[in-house]
C-alpha positions as CSV (number, residue, x, y, z in Angstrom):
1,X,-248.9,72.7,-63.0
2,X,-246.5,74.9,-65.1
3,X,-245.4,74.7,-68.4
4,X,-241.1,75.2,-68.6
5,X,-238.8,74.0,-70.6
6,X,-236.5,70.8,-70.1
7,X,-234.0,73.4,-68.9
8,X,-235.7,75.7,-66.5
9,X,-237.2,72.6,-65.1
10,X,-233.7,71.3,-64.0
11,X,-233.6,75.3,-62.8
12,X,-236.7,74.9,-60.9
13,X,-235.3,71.7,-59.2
14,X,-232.3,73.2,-58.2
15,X,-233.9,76.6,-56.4
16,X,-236.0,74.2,-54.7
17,X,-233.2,71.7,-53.4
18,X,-231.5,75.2,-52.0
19,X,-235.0,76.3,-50.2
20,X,-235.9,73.1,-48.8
21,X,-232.0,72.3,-47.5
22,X,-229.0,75.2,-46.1
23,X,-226.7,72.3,-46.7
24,X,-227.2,72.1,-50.3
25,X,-224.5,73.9,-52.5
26,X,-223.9,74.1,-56.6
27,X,-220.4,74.4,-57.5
28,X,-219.0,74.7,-61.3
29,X,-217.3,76.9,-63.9
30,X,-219.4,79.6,-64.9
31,X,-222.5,78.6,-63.1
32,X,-223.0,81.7,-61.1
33,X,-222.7,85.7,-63.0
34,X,-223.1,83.9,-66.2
35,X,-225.5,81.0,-65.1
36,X,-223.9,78.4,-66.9
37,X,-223.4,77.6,-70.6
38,X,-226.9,76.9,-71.0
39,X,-228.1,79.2,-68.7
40,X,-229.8,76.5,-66.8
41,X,-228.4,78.0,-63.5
42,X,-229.6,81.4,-64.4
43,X,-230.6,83.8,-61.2
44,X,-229.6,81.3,-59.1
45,X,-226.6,83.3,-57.7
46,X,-228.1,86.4,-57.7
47,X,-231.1,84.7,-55.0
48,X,-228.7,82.4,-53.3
49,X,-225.6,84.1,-53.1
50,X,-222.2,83.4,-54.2
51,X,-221.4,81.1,-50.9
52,X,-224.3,78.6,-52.2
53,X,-223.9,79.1,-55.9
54,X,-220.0,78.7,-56.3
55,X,-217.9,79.5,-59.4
56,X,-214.9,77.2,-59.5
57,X,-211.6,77.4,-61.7
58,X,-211.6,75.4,-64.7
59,X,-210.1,72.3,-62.6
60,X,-212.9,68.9,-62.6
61,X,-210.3,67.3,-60.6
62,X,-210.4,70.1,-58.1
63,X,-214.2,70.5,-58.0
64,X,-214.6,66.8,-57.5
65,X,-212.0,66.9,-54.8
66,X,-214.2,69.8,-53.2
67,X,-217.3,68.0,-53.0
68,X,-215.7,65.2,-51.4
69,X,-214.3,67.7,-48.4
70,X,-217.7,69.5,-48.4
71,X,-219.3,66.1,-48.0
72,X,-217.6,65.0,-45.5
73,X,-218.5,67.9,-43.6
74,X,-222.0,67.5,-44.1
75,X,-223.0,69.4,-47.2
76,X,-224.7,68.2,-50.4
77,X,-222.9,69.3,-53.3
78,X,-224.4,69.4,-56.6
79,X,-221.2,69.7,-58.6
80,X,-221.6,70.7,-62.7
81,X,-219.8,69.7,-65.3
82,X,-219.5,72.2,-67.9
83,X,-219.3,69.3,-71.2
84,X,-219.4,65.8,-71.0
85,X,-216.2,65.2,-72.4
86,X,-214.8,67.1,-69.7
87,X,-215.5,64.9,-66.9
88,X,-212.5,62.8,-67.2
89,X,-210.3,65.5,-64.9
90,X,-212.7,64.1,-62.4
91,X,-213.0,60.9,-63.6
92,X,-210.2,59.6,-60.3
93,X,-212.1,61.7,-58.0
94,X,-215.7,59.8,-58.9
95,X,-214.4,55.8,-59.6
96,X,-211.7,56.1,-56.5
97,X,-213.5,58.4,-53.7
98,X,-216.9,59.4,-54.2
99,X,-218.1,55.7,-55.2
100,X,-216.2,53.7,-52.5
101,X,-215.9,55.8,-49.5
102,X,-219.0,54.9,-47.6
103,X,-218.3,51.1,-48.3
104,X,-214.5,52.0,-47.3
105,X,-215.9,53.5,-44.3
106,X,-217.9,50.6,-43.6
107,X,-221.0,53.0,-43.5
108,X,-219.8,56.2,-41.2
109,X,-219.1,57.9,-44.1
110,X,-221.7,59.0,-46.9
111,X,-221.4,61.1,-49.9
112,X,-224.6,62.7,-51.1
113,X,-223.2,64.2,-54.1
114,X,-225.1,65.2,-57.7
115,X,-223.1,65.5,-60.6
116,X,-224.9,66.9,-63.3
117,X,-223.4,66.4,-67.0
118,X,-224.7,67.7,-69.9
119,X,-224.5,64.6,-72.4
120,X,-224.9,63.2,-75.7
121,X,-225.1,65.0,-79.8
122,X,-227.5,66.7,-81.8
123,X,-226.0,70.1,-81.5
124,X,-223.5,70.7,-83.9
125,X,-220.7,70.4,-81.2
126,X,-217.0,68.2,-81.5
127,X,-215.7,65.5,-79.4
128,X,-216.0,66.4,-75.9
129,X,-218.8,68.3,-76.4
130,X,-221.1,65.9,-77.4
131,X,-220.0,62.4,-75.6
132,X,-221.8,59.7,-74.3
133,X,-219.9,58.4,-70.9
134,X,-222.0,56.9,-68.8
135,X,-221.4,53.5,-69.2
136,X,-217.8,53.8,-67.2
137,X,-219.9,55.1,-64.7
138,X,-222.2,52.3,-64.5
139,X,-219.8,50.2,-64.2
140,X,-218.7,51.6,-60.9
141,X,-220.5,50.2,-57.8
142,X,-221.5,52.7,-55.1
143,X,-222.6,55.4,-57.8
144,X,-226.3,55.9,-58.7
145,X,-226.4,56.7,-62.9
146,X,-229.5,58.3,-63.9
147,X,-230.5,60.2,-67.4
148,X,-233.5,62.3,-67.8
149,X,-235.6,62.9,-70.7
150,X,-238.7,65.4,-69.8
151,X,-239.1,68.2,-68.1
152,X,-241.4,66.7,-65.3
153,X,-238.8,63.9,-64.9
154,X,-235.8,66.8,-64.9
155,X,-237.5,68.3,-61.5
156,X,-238.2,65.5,-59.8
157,X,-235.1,63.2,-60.6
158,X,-232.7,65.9,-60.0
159,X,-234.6,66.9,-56.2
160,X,-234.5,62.7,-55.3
161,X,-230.8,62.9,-56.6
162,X,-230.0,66.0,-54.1
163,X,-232.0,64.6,-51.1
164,X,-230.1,60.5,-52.0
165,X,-227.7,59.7,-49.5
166,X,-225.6,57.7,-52.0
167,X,-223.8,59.0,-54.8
168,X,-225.8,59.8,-58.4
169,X,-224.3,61.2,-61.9
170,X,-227.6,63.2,-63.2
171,X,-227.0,62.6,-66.8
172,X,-229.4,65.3,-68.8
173,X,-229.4,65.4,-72.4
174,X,-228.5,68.9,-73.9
175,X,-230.4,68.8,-77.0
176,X,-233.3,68.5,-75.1
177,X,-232.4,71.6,-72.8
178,X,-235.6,74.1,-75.1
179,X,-238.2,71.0,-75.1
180,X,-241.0,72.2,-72.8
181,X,-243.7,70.2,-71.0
182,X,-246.0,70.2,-68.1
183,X,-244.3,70.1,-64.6
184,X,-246.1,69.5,-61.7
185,X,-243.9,71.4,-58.8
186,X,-246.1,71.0,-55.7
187,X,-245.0,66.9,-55.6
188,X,-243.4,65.7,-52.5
189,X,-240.5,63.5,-52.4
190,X,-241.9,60.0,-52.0
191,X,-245.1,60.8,-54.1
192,X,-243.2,60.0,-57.1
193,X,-242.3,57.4,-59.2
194,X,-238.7,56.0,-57.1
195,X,-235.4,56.8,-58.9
196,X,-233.9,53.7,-59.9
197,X,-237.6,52.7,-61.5
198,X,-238.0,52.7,-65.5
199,X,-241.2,54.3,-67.0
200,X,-243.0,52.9,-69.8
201,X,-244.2,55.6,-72.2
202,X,-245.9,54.0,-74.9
203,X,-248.3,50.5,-74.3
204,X,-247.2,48.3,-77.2
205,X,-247.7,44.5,-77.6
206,X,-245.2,43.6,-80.9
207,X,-241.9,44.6,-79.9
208,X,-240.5,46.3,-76.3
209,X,-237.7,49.5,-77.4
210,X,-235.7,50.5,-74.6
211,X,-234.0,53.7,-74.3
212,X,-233.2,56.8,-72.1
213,X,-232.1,60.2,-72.0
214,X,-231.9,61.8,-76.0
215,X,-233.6,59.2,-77.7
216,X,-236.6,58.7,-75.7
217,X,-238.5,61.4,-78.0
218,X,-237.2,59.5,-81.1
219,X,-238.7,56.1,-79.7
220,X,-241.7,57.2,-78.9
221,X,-241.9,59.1,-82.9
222,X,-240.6,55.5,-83.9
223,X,-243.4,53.7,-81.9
224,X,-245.7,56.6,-83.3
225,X,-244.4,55.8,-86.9
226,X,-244.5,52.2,-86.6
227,X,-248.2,52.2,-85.8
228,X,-249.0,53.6,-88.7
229,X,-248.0,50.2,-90.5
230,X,-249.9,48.5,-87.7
231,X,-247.2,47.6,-85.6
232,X,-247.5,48.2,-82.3
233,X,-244.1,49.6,-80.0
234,X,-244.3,49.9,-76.3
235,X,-241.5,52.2,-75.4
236,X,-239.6,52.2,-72.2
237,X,-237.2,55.0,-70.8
238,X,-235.2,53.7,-68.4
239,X,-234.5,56.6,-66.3
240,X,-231.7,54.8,-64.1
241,X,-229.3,53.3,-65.9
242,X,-227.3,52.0,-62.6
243,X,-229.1,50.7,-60.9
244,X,-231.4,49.2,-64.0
245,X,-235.2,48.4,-63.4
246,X,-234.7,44.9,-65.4
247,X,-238.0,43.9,-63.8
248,X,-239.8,46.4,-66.1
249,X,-238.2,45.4,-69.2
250,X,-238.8,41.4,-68.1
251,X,-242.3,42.2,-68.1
252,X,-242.3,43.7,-71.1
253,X,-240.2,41.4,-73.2
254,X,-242.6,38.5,-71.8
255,X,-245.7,40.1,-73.4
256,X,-243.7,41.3,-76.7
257,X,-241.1,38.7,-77.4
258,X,-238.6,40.9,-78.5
259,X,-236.3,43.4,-77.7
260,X,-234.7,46.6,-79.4
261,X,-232.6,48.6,-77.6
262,X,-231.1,52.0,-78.5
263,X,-228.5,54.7,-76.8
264,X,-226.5,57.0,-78.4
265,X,-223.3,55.9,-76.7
266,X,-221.1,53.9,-78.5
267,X,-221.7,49.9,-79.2
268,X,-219.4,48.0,-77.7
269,X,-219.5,47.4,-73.9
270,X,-222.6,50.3,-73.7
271,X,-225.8,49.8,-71.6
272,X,-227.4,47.6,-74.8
273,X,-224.9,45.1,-74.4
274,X,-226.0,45.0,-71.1
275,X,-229.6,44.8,-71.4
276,X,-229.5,42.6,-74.3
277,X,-227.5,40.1,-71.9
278,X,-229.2,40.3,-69.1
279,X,-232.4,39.9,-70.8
280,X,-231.5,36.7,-72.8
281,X,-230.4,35.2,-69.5
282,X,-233.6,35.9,-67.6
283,X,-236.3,35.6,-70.5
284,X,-234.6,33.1,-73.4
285,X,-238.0,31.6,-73.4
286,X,-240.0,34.1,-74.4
287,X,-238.2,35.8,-76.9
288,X,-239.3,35.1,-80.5
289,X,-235.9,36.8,-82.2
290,X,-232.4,38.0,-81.3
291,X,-232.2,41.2,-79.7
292,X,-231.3,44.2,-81.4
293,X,-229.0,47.1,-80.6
294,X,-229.5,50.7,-82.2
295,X,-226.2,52.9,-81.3
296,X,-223.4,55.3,-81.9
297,X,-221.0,54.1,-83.5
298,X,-217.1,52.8,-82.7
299,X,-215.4,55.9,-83.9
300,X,-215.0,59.1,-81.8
301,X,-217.7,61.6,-82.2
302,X,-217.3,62.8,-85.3
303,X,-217.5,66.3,-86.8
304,X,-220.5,68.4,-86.4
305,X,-221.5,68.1,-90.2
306,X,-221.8,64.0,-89.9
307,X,-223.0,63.6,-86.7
308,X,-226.6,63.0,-87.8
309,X,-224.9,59.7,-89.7
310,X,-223.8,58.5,-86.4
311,X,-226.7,59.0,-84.4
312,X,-229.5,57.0,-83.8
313,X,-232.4,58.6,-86.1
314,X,-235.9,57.6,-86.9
315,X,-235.2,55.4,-89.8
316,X,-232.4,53.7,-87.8
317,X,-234.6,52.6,-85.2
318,X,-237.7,51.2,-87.6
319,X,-235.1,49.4,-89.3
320,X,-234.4,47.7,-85.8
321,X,-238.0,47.1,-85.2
322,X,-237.8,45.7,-88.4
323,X,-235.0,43.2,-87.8
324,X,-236.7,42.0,-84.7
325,X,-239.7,41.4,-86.4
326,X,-238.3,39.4,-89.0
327,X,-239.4,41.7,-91.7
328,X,-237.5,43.3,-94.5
329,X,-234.5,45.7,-93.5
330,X,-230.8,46.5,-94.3
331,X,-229.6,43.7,-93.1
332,X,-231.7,41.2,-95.0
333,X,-231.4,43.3,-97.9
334,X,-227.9,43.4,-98.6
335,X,-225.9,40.5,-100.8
336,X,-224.1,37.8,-98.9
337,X,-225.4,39.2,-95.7
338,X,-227.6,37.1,-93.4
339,X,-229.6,38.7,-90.4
């Protein structure tokens, strides 16, 4: 068991990827000498060689297009996009030919591709430097969506991505990139919790908060911060966002009642619509209020000095808990509004 940091985690994941497997290749602008952006591909090159560890031109389109040749031929590229706002280039590639082309194929074909994007706010960045896209990608069939949001999840989710036969956009959140935790790296694939399964991180028994990626370390303060006034939060990450473990959140939403869910991606048509859906359907019954969405809001990102406005905070998300509850909250409080 070491002790690394969200970032060197995802490092640790991808040196081991390149050990265990000769067929595994990184490609990306400025991944190699300079070891990316966020140096989270740092000595990589130097130990791997420029042949494994490939600087591209500033072309997503062309990377993409790359990884679908090297594919074919075998390989298992673990492609990088540099911002998340940069992704659309590629965004023809992904929807068109990495997603349908073993289903085209009718199975002869796989792509075993990783596409790692740096997501979400928090760092004083602009638009496409800070975007939440990954509900147009979960909307795609034949791609696998995950979004990471520890260290020990960042090793082991980004190895099953590499050594998954299907197609997975590896969503990590960059704000996150200096948080360190305990990673156990000895863990062999199949010991782990599977990819497309959520993980509850806090027990709670008043109100189920669903979340992933960024915000996981806000819901669990929330949950944290809502004890304190005795209620009690259980808090679930759901670590694949296509496919979604609704089974975990049905169970939870059956012993809670209600449901708050919170992403930093925009409101409408994001992964809360979804959930809040899909749960209404399946457990109407059992729920004791509406659900309740906590998100970014329906602008584009905004500049770096209001960017804490637009995302999901602390007091944004008790004030959700609040509303589920029935309990006093902005909504309730304002004149001529109604919750």
């Amino acid at each position: 068991m070491s002790t690394m940091t969200f970032g060197r985690a995802i490092n640790a994941g991808l040196r081991r990827a390149l050990e265990d497997d000769p067929k595994v290749v990184l490609m990306g602008e400025d991944i190699g000498k300079l070891g990316g952006v966020f140096r989270v591909t740092d000595g990589l090159q130097k130990d791997f060689g420029p042949h494994r560890v490939i600087d591209t031109p500033l072309a997503e389109a062309g990377i993409m297009g790359s990884a679908v040749g090297l594919a074919y031929r075998g390989y298992r590229p673990v492609v990088e996009i540099q911002f998340d706002g940069f992704i659309y280039p590629a965004f023809d590639q992904i929807v068109c030919q990495v997603a349908k082309l073993h289903y085209r194929t009718q199975g002869k074909v796989r792509m075993p591709i990783t596409i790692r994007v740096p997501f979400g706010g928090g760092i004083g960045s602009p638009e496409h430097h800070s975007e939440s896209p990954e509900a147009y990608f979960t909307h795609t069939s034949g791609l696998r969506v995950v979004s990471v949001s520890n260290p020990q999840d960042a090793y082991t989710m980004l190895r099953q991505a590499v050594a998954s036969d299907d197609p997975v956009l590896y969503f990590e959140p960059k704000r996150r990139y200096h948080v360190k935790g305990e990673v156990e790296e000895n863990i062999e694939l199949g010991e782990e919790l599977p990819l497309g399964s959520a993980s509850v991180r806090i027990a709670g028994s008043d109100v189920t908060l669903v979340t992933y990626g960024p915000l996981v370390k806000t819901a669990m303060d929330a949950a944290l911060a809502a004890a304190d006034d005795g209620i009690s939060v259980e808090v679930i990450d759901l670590r694949s966002l296509a496919p979604i473990d609704f089974s975990q959140i049905e169970a939870s939403v059956r012993k809670t009642g209600r449901l708050v869910i919170t992403h930093e991606a925009s409101r409408s048509g994001g992964l809360g619509a979804e959930i809040a859906s899909t749960i209404t359907e399946q457990c109407f019954n059992h729920l004791e209020s509406a659900p309740v969405r906590i998100t970014g809001f329906d602008i584009p990102y905004p500049p770096s000095k209001l960017e804490s406005h637009h995302l999901p905070d602390l007091d944004r998300i008790l004030d959700g808990v609040d509303r589920a509850l029935d309990r006093p909250n902005s909504l309730s409080g304002l004149v001529g509004r109604t919750k």
